[in-house]
LUMTILUM-20161 format. One line per 5 residues: their letters; for each residue x negated, y negated, z negated of N, C-alpha, C. Coordinates in steps of 0.2 Angstrom, whole numbers. Each point is the difference from the previous one (the first is absolute). Layout:
% LUMTILUM-20161
A	X/Y/Z/X/Y/Z/X/Y/Z | ...
This chain:
% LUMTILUM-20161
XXXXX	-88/-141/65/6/-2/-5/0/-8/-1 | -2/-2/4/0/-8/0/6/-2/2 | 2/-5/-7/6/-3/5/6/3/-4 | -1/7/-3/4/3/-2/1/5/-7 | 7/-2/-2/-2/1/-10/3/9/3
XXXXX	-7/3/-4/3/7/-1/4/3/-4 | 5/5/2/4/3/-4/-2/6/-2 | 4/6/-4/1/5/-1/2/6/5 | 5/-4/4/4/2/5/-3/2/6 | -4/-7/1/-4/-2/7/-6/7/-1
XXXXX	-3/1/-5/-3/4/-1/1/10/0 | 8/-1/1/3/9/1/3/1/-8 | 0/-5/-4/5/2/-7/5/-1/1 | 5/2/0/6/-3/-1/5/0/-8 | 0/-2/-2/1/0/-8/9/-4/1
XXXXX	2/0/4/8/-2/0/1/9/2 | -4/2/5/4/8/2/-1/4/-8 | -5/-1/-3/-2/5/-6/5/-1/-2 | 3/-5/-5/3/-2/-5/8/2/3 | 1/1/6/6/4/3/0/6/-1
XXXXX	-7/5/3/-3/6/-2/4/1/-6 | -3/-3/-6/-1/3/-9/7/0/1 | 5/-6/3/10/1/-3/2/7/3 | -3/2/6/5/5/3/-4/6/-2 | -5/1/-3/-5/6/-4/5/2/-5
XXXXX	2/-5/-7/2/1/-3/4/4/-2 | 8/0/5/4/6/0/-4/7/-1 | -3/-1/4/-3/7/0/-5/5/-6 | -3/-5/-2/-2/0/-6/4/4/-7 | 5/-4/2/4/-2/-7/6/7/0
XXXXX	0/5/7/4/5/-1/-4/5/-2 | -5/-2/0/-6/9/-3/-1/-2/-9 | 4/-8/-2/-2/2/-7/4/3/-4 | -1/3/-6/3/2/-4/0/-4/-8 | 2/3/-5/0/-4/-5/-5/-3/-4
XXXXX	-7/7/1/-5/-2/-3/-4/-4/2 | 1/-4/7/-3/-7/5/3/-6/-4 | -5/-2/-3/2/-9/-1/1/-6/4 | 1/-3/-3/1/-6/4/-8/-6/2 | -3/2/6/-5/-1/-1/-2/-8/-1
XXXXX	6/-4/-1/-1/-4/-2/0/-3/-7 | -2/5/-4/-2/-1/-7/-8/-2/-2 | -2/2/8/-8/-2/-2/-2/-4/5 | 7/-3/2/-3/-7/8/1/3/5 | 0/7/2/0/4/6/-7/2/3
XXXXX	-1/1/-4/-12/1/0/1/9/2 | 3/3/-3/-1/5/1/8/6/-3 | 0/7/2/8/3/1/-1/3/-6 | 5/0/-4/1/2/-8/5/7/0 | -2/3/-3/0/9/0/2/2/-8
XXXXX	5/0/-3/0/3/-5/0/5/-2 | -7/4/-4/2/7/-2/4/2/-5 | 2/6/2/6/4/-6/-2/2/-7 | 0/-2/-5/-3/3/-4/2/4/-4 | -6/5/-1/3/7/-3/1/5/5
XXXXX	5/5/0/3/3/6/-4/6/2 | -2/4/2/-3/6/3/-7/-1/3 | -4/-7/0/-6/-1/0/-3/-2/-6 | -2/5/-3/-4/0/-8/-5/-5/1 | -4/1/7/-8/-1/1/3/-2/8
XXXXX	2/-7/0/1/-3/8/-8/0/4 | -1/-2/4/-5/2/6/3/-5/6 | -3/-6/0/0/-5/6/-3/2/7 | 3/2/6/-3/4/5/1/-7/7 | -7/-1/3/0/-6/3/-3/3/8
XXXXX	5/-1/6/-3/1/7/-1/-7/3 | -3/-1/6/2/-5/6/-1/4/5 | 1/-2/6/2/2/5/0/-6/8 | -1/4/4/5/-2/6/2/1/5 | 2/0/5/4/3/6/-5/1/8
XXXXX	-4/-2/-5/-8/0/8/2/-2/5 | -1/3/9/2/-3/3/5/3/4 | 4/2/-5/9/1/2/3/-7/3 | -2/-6/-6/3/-4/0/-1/-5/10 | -7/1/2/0/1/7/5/0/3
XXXXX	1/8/0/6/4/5/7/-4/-2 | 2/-1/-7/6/-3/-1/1/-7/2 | -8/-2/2/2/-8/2/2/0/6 | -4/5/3/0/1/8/8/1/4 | 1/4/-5/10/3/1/4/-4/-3
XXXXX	-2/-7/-3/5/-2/-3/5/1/-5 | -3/8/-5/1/1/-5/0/-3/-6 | 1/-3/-3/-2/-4/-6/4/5/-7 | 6/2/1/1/2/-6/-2/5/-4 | -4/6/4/-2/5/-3/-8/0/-5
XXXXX	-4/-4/4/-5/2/-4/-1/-2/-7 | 3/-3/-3/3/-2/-6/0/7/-5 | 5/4/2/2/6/-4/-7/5/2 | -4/-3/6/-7/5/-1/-5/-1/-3 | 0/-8/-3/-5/-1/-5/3/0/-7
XXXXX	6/1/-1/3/2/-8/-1/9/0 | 0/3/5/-1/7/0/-6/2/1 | -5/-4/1/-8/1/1/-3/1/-8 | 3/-6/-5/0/-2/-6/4/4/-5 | 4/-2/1/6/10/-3/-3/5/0
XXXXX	-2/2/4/0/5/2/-8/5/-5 | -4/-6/0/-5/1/-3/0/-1/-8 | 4/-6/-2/4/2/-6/2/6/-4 | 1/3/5/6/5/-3/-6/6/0 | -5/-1/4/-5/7/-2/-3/-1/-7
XXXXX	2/-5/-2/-2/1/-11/5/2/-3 | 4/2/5/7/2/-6/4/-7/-3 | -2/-6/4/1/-6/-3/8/-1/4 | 4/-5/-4/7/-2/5/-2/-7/1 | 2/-3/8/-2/-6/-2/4/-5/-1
XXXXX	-4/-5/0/4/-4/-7/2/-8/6 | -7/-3/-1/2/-6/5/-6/-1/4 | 3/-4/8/-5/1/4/1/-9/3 | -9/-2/4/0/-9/4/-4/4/5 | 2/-4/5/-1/2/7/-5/-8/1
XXXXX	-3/1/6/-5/-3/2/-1/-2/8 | 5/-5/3/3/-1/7/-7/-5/1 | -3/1/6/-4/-6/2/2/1/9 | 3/-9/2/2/1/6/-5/-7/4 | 1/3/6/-4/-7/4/1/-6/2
XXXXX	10/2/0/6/-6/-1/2/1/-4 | 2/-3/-5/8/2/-2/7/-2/0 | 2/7/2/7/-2/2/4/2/-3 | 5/-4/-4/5/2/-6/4/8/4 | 3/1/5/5/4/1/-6/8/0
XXXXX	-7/-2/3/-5/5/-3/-1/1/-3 | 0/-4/-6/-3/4/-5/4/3/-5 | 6/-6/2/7/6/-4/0/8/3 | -1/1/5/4/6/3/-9/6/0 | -5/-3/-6/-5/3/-1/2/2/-6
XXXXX	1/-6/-5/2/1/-6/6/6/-4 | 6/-2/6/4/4/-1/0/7/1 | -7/1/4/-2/9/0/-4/0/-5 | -2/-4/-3/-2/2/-8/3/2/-5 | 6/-7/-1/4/3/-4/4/6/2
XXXXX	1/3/5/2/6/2/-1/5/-4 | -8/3/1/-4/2/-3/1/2/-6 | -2/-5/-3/0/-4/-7/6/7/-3 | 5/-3/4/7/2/-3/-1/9/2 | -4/1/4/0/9/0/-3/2/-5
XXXXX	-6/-4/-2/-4/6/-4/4/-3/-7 | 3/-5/-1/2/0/-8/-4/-7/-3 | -5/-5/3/-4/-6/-4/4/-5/2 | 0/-6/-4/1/-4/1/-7/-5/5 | 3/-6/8/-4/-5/1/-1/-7/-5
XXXXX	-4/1/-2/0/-6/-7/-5/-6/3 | -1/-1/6/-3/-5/2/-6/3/7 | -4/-6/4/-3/2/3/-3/-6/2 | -6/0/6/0/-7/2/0/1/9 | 2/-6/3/0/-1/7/-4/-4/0
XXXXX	-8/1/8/-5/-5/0/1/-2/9 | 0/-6/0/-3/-1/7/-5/-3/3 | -3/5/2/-7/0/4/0/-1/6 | -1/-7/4/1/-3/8/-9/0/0 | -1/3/5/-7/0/1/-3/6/-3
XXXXX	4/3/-6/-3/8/-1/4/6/6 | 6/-3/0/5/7/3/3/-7/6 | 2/4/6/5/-3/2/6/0/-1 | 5/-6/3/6/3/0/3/4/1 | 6/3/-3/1/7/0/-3/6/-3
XXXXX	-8/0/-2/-5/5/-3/3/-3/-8 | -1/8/-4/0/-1/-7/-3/7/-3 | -1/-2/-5/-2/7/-6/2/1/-4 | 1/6/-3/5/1/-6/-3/5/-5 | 2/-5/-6/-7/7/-5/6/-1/-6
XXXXX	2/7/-4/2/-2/-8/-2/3/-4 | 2/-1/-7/-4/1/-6/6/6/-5 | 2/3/-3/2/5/-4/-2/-2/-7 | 4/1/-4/0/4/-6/3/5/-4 | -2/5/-2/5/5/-2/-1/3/-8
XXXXX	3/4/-2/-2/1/-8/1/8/-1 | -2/3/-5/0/9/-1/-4/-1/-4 | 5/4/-5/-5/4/-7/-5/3/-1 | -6/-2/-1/-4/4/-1/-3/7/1 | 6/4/-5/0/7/2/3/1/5
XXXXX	3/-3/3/7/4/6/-6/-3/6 | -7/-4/1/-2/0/5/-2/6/3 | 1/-2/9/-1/7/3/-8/-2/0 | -4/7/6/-6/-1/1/-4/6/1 | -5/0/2/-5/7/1/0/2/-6
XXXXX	0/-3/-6/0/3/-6/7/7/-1 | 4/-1/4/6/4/-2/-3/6/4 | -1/-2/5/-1/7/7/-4/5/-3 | 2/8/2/-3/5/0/2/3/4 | -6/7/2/0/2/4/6/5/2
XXXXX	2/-1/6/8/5/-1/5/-4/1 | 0/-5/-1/7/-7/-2/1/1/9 | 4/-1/2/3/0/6/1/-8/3 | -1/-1/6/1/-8/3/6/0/5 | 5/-4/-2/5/0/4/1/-7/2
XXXXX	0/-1/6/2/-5/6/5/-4/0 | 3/-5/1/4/-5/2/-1/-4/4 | 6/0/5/0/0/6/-2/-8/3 | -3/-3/3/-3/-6/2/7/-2/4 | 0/-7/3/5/-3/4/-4/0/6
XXXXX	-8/2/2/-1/-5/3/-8/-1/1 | -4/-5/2/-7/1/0/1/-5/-7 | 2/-3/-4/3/-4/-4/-6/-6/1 | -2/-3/-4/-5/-7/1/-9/3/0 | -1/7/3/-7/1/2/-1/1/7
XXXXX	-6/2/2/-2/0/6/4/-7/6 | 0/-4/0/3/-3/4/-4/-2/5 | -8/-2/-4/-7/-1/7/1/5/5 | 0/5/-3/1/6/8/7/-1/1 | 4/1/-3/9/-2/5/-1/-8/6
XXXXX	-2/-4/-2/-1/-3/4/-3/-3/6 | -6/6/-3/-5/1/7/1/6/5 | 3/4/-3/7/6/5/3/-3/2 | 4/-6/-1/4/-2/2/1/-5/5 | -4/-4/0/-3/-5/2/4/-3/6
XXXXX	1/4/4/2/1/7/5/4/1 | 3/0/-5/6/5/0/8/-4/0 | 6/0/3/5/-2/-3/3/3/-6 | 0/-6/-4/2/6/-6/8/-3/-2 | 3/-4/5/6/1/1/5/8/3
XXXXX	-5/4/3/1/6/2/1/5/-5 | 3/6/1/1/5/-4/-6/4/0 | -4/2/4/-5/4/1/3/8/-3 | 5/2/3/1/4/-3/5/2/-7 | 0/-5/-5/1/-2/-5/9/2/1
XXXXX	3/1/-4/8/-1/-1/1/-2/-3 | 7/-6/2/2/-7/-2/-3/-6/-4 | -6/2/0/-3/-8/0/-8/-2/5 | -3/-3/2/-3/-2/5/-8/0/-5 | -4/2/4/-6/-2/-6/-4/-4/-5
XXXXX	2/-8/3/2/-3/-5/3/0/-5 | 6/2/1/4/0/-9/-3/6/-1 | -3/6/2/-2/6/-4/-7/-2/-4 | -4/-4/0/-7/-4/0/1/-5/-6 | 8/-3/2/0/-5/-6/5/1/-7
XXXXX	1/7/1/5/3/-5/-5/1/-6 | 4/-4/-7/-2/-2/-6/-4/6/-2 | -7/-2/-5/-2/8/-4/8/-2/-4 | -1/9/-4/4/4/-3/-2/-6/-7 | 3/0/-5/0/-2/-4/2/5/-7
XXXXX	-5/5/-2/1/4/-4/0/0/-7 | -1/-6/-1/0/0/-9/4/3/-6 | 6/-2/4/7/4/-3/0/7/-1 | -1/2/7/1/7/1/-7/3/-4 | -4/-2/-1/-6/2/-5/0/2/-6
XXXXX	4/-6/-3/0/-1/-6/7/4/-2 | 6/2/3/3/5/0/-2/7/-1 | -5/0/4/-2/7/4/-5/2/-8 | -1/-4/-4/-5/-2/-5/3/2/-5 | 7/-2/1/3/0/-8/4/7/0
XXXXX	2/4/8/3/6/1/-6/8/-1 | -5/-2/-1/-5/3/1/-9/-1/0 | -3/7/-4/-6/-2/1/-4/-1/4 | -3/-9/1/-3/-3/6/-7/0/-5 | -4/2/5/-9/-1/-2/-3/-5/2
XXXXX	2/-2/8/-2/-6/3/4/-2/4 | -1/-5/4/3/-3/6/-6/-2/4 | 2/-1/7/-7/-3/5/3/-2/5 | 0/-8/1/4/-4/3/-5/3/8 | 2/0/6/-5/5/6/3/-9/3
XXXXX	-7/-2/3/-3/-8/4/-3/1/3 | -5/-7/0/-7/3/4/-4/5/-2 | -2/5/4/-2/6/0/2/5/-1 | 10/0/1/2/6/0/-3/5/-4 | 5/7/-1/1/4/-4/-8/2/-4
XXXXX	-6/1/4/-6/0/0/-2/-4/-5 | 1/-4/3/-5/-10/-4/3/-1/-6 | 8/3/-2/3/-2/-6/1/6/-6 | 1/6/4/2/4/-4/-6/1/-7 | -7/-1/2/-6/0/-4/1/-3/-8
XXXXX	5/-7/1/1/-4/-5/4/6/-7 | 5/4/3/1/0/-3/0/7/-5 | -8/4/2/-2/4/-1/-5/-1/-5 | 0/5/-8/-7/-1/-2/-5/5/1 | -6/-2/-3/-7/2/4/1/8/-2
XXXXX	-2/6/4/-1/5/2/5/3/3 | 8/-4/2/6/1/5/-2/-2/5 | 4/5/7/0/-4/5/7/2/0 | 3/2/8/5/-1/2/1/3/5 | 5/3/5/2/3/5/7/-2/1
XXXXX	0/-3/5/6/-4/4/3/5/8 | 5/2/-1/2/4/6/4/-6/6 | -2/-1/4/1/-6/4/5/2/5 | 0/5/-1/9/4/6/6/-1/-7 | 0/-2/-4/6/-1/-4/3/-6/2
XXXXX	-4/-4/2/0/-8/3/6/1/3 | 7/-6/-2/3/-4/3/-2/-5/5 | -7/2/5/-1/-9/2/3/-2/4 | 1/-5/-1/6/-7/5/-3/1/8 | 6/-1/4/-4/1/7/-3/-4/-1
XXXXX	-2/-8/-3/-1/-4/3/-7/0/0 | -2/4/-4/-8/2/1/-5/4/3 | 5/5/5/0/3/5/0/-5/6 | 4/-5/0/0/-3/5/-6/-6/3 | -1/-2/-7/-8/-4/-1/-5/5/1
XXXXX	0/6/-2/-7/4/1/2/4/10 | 4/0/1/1/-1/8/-2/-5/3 | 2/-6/-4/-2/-7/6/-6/0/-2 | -5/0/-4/-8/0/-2/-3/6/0 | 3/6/2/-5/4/2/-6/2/-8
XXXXX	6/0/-5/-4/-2/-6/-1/12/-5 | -6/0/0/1/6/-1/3/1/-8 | 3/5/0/3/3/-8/-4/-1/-5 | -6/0/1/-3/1/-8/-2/-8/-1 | 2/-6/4/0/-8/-1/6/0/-1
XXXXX	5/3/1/5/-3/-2/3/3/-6 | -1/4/-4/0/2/-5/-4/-3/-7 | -6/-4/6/-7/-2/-4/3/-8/-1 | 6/-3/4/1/-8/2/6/0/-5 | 5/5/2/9/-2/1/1/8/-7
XXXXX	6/-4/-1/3/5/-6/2/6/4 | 2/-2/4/3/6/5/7/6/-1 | 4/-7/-7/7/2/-2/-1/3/-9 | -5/0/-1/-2/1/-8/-2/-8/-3 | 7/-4/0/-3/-8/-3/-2/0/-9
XXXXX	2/6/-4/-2/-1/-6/1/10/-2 | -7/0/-3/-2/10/-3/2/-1/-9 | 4/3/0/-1/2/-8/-3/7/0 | -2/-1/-6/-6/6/-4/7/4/-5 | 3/4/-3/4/1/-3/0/9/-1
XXXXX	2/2/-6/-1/6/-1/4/4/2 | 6/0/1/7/3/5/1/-3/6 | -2/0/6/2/-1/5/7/0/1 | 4/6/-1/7/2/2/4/-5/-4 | -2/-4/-8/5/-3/-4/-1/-7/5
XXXXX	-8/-1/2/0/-7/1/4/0/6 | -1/3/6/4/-2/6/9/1/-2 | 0/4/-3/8/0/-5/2/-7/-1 | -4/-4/-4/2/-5/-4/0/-6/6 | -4/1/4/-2/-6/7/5/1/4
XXXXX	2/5/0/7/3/5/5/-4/-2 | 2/-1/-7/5/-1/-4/2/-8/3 | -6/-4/0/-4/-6/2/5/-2/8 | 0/5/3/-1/2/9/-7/-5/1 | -6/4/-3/-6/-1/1/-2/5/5
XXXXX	-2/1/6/-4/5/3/-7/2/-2 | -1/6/-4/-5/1/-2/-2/10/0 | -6/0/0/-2/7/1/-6/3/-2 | -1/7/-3/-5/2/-4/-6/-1/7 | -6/-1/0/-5/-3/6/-7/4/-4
XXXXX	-1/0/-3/-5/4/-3/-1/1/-8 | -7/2/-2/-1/2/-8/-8/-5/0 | -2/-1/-8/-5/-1/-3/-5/8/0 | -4/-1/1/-7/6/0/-5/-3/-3 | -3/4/-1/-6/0/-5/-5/-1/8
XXXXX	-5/-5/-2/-7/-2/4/3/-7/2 | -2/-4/5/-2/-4/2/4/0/7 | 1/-7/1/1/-4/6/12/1/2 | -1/-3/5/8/3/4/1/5/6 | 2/6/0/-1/2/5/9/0/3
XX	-3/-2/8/8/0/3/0/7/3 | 5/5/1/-1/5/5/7/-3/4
């Protein structure tokens, strides 16, 4: 360094690109608010201001808090060029989890770290949050963008965000509600949505995924990079139209790994796996990797992206229909232990 005065820049920051970043961010932010969003310049802009309702049908309010992230989906979207989708798969990661307390959510900050930063990037990551944002119903009330030259390369980024949501006390869902008999009904996945992606990309590796592989009208990259489902809405409908006992957002570990959560101790479960709508596109990864049924059940949703517990099957898929939610009676709650798939 002799000879020569160090910069910021010279170092991999570039703090002219940020401050372009936060202008063209803002739009996008500022379409998911609603009224209860302040002006977060009332307190410097330190942090996103959330006004709650007072009074109203939450006697006994209940603050429900997720994070999250997009694992390494965001890989494969770098690799394709996709920037705008993973955005709406990290507010659906976080929704979606939200909404298994029975919670609505309220407001959500995301968490971008890139190796460059490129203003036209980070907008067109940001603006799949705010996407998101605007499905499941919160407000983006802020976030941060970090750049790390020497952590991440150019082009490399990560993406994590944070939730919060709120539900009355009594109206939370949970294994407390669940009894034996209550029936589980399915809702239909888009997709492998933001799990298993370690093995999708080592299936894939060697594969064109500009190709259809069998796939109709899209190639299987877009079928790979198509948004999780964001169901918080249709939940909390599905909640208000009928009695829901639980929900169970299905991730890593699939039907197996997840449904457990939302069972109390001396329930198991019995899951009919021929009921399944699964997406080809998970037939066509368990083709290209040679991957047996009982991992792939144990990895991938396999077209069940989120289980309700609920005491009338036939009202709930009625009400999801109503929605044009695809969804189907898939099994019952039993007395004993564990999940059985037949």
């Amino acid at each position: 360094m002799s000879g020569q005065r160090a910069t910021y820049r010279a170092a991999g920051v570039d703090l002219d690109a940020a401050d372009e970043a936060v202008g063209r961010i803002q739009p996008h932010l500022q379409r998911t608010h609603t009224a209860q969003v302040l002006d977060s310049a009332l307190t410097g802009g330190y942090g996103g201001l959330y006004q709650l309702a007072a009074g109203g049908s939450r006697a006994k309010p209940v603050l429900v808090t997720s994070t999250d992230g997009v694992g390494t989906k965001v890989e494969l979207a770098r690799a394709l060029g996709r920037l705008d989708t993973v955005g709406v798969d990290l507010v659906a990661m976080v929704g979606n989890d939200l909404v298994c307390a029975g919670a609505e959510p309220l407001v959500f900050n995301d968490h971008l770290v890139v190796g460059r930063l490129v203003p036209d990037e980070v907008e067109r990551i940001v603006a799949g949050v705010a996407d998101g944002c605007e499905r499941a119903g919160c407000a983006l009330t802020g976030g941060e963008v970090a750049e790390h030259p020497g952590s991440l390369a150019p082009g490399q980024f990560d993406l994590a965000g944070f939730g919060v949501g709120v539900v009355d006390a009594d109206a939370m869902l949970g294994p407390a509600r669940v009894r034996a008999g209550d029936a589980i009904v399915a809702l239909a996945s888009s997709g492998p949505h933001s799990n298993g992606y370690s093995l999708i990309r080592r299936v894939t590796a060697d594969v064109d995924l500009g190709a259809d592989h069998g796939l109709v009208a899209q190639s299987l990259g877009e079928a790979l990079l198509r948004p999780t489902r964001v169901y918080a809405s249709d939940c909390l409908a599905l909640a208000a139209a009928t009695d829901v006992h639980a929900l169970c957002h299905v991730t890593g570990g699939g039907v197996p790994g997840n449904l457990p959560r939302g069972l109390p101790e001396g329930c198991g479960a019995v899951v009919r796996t021929a009921t399944a709508a699964v997406p080809e596109v998970f037939r066509v990864l368990q083709r290209l990797g040679g991957v047996d049924e009982a991992e792939m059940w144990r990895v991938f949703n396999m077209g069940m992206g989120m289980l309700a517990i609920v005491a009338d099957a036939e009202h709930a898929c009625a009400a999801l229909a109503d929605r044009g939610v695809d969804a189907w009676a898939c099994g019952e709650v039993v007395a004993g232990q564990g999940v059985q798939l037949l």
